[in-house]
C-alpha atoms as an extended CHARMM CRD file, in Angstrom:
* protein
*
        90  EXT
         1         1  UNK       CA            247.8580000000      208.2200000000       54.6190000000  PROA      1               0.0000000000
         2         2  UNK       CA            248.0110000000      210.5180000000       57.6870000000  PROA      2               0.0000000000
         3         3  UNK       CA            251.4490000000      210.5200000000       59.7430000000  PROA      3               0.0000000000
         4         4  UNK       CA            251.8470000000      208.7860000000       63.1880000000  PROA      4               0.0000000000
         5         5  UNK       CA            251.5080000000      211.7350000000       65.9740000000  PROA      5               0.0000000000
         6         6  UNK       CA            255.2900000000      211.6280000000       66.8290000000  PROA      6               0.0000000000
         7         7  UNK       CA            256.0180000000      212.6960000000       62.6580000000  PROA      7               0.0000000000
         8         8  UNK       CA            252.4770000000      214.8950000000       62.8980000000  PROA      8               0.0000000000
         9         9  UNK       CA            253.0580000000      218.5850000000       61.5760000000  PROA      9               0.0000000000
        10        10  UNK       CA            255.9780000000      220.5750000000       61.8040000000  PROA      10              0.0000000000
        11        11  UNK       CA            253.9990000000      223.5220000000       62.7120000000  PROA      11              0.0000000000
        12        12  UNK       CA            253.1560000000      223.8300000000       66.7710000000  PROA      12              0.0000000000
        13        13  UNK       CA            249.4100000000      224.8590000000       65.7600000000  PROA      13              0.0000000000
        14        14  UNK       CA            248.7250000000      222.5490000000       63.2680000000  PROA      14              0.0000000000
        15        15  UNK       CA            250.2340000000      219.5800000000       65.6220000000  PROA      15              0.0000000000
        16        16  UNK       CA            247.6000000000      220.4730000000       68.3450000000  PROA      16              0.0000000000
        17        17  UNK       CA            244.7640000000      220.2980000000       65.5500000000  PROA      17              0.0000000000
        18        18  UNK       CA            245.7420000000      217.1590000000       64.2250000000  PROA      18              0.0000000000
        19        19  UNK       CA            245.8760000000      215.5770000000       67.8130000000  PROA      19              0.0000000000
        20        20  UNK       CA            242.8720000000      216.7870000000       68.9220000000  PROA      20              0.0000000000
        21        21  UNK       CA            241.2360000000      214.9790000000       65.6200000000  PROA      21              0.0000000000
        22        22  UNK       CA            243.3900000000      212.2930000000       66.0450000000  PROA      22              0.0000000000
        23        23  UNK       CA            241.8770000000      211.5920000000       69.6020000000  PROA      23              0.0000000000
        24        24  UNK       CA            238.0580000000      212.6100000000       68.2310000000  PROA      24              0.0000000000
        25        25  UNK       CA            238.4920000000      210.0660000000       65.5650000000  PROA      25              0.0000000000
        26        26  UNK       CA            239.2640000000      207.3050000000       68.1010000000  PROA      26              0.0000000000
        27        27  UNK       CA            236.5780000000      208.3730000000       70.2020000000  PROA      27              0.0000000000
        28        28  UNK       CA            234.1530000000      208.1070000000       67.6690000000  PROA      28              0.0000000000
        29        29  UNK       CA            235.5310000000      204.9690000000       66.7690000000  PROA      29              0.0000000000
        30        30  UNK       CA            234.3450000000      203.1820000000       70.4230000000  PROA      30              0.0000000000
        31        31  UNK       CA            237.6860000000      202.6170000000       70.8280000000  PROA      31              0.0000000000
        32        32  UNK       CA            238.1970000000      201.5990000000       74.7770000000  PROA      32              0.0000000000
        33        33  UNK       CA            239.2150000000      203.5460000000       77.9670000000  PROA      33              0.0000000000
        34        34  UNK       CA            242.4300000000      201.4990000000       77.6470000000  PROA      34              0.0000000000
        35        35  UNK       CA            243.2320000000      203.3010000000       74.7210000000  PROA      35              0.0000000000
        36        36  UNK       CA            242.5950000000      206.4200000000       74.7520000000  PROA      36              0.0000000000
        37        37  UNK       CA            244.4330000000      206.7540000000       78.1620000000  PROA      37              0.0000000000
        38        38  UNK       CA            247.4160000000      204.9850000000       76.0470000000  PROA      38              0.0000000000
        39        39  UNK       CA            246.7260000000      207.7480000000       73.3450000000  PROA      39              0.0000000000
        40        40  UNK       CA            246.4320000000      210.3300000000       76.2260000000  PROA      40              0.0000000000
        41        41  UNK       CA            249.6750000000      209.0860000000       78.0370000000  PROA      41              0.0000000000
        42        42  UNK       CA            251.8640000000      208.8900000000       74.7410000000  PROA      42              0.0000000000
        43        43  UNK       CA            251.0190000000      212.6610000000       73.9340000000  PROA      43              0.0000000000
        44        44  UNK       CA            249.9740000000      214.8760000000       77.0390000000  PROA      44              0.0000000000
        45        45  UNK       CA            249.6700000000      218.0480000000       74.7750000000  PROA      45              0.0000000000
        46        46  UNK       CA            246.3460000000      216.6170000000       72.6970000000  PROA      46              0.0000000000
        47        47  UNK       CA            243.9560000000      219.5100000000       73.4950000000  PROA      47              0.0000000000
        48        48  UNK       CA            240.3130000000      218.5030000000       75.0520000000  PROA      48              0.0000000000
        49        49  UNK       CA            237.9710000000      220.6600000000       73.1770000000  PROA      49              0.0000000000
        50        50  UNK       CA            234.8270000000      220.4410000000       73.1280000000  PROA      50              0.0000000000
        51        51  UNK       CA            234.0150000000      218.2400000000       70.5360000000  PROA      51              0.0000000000
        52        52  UNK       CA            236.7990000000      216.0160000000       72.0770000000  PROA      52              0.0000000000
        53        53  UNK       CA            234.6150000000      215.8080000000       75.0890000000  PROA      53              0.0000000000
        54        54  UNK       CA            231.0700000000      215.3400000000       73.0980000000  PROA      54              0.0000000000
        55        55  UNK       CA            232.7310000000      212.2190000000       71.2650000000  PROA      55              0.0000000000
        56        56  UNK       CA            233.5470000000      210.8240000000       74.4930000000  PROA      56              0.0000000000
        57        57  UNK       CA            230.0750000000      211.1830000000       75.6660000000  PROA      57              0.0000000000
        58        58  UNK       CA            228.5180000000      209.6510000000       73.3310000000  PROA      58              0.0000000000
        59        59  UNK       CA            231.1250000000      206.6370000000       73.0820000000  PROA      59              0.0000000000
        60        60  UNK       CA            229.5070000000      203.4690000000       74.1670000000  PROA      60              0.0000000000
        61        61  UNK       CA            232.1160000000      203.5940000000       77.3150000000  PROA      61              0.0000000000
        62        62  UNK       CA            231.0980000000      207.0270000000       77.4580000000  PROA      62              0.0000000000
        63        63  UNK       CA            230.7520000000      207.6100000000       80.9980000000  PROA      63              0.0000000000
        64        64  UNK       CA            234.3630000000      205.7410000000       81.6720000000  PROA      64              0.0000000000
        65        65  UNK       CA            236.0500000000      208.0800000000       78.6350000000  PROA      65              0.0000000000
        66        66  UNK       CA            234.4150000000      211.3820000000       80.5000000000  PROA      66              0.0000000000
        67        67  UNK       CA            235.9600000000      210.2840000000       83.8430000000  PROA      67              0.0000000000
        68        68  UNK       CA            239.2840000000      209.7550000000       82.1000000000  PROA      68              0.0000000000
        69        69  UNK       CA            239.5000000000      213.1170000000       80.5090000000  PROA      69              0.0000000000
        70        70  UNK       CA            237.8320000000      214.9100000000       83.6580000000  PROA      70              0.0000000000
        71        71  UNK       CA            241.1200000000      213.1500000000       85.2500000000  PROA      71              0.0000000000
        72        72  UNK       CA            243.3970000000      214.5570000000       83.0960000000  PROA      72              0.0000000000
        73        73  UNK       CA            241.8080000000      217.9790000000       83.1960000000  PROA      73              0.0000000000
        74        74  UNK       CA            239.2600000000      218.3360000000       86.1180000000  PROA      74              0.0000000000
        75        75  UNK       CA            238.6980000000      221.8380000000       84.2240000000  PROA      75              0.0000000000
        76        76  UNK       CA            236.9720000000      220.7420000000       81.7020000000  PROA      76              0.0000000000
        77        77  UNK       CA            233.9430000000      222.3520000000       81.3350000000  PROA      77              0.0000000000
        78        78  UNK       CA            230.5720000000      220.0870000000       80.6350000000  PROA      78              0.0000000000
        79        79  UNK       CA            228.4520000000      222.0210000000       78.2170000000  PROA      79              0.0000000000
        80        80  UNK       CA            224.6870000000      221.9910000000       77.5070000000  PROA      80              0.0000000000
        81        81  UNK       CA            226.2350000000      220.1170000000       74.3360000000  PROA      81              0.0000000000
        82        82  UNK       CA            228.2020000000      217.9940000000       76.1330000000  PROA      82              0.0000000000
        83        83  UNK       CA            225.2940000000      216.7590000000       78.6360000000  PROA      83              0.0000000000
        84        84  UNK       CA            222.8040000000      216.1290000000       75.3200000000  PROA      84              0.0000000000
        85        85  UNK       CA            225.5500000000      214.1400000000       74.0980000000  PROA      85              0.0000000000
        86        86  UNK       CA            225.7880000000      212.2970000000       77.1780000000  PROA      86              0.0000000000
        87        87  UNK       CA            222.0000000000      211.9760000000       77.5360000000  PROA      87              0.0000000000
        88        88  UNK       CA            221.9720000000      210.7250000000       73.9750000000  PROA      88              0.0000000000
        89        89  UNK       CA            223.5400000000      207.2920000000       75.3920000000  PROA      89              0.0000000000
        90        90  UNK       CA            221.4420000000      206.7000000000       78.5930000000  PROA      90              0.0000000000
């Protein structure tokens, strides 16, 4: 059974990698805007990468869950991948 994310590896590296998946898992889940920003507010270090960004697109609340991360890191860049993803769900 995997660890909450406040016991999650002792190793900086590893604890970025297993919050990342932690967060693509509950995209990919259709788990709400409500929590993921819960998720997102509880641990501001979870890395948006790519594939972070492609599971939000093609949530079913996937244009609220890009909003929220584009919130958190207006940087974010929106791929080729990430707009098939998102055209996937129009």
């Amino acid at each position: 059974m995997s660890k909450p994310l406040s016991e999650a590896g002792a190793v900086a590296k590893g604890t970025v990698i297993y919050r990342s998946c932690s967060l693509l898992f509950k995209l990919k889940s259709e788990y709400g805007k409500d929590m993921i920003e819960l998720l997102l507010d509880r641990d501001p270090n979870i890395e948006i990468t790519e594939a972070v960004v492609v599971a939000a697109a093609k949530n079913k609340y996937g244009k609220n869950m890009i909003e929220l991360l584009l919130d958190r890191d207006p940087n974010i860049e929106i791929t080729e991948v990430v707009g098939v993803a998102a055209a996937g769900m129009v």
